[in-house]
ZASE-427146 format. One record per residue (C-alpha): x, y, z negated; residue in one letter; residue number from 1. Coordinates in steps of 0.2 Angstrom, whole numbers. Last residue first. Layout:
BEGIN
     X     Y     Z residu num
     X     Y     Z      A NUM
...
END
This chain:
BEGIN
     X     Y     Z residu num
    71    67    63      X  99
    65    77    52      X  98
    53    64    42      X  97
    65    53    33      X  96
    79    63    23      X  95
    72    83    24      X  94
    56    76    27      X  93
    56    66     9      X  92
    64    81     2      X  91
    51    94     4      X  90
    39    81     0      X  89
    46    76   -17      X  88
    52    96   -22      X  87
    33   102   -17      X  86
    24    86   -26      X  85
    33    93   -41      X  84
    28   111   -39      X  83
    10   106   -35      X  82
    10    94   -51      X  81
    17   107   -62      X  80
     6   121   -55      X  79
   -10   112   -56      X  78
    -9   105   -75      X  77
    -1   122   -82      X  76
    16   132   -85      X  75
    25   124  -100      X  74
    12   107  -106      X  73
    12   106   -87      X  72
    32   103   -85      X  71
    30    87   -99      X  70
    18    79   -86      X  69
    24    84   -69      X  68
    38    73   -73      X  67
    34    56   -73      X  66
    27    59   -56      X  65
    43    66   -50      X  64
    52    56   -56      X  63
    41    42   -46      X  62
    43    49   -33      X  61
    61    55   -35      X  60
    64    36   -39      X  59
    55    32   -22      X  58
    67    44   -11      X  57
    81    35   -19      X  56
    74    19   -16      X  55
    68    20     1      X  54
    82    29     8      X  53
    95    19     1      X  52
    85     4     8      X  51
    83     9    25      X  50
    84    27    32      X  49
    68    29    43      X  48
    59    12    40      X  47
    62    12    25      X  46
    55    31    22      X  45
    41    25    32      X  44
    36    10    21      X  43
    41    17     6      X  42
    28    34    12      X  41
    14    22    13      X  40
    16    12    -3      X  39
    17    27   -13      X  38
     2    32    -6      X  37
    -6    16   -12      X  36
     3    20   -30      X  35
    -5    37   -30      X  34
   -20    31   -27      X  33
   -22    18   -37      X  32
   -16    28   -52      X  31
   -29    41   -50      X  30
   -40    26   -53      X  29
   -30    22   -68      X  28
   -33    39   -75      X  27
   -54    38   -76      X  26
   -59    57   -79      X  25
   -66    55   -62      X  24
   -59    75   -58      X  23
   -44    72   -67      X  22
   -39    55   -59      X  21
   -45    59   -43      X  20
   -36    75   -44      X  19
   -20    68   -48      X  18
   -18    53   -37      X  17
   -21    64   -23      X  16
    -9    78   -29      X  15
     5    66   -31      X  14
    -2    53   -18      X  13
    -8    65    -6      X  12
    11    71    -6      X  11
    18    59    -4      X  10
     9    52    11      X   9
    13    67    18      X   8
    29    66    16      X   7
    29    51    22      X   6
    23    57    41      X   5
     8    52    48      X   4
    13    39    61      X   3
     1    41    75      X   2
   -10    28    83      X   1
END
């Protein structure tokens, strides 16, 4: 099987975990998502560069889950979730995925 790469795990589980909240109106299963897909890239991003690897690239997750909200009360919903799930996956390939 081939290993998707964790950047694109997190990206489906910033925009993911986003639309399945919004379009379900029910948050905590958007949360399921994105922690699931969270899961997945940690995995591959310790695999690929151990524990600094896996926790730094995990706090910009989750930073840049966190946010994504304050940013979309200044330019939108969509665009501050696409822009923040564009500076996590960007940098997850840059540190795990370019091999």
């Amino acid at each position: 099987m081939a290993r998707v790469p964790s950047s694109a795990w997190a990206a489906v589980g910033l925009v993911g975990g986003y639309a399945v909240a919004r379009w379900t109106k029910k948050r905590p299963l958007g949360g399921v998502v994105l922690g699931a897909a969270g899961f997945a890239a940690g995995r591959e991003w310790h695999k690929r560069g151990g524990v600094p690897a896996a926790a730094g690239l995990g706090a910009l997750y989750l930073a840049g889950f966190a946010g994504a909200h304050p940013l979309a009360k200044k330019v939108g919903a969509w665009p501050a979730v696409l822009g923040a799930t564009a500076v996590v996956a960007t940098t997850a390939w840059a540190v795990a995925d370019r091999g």
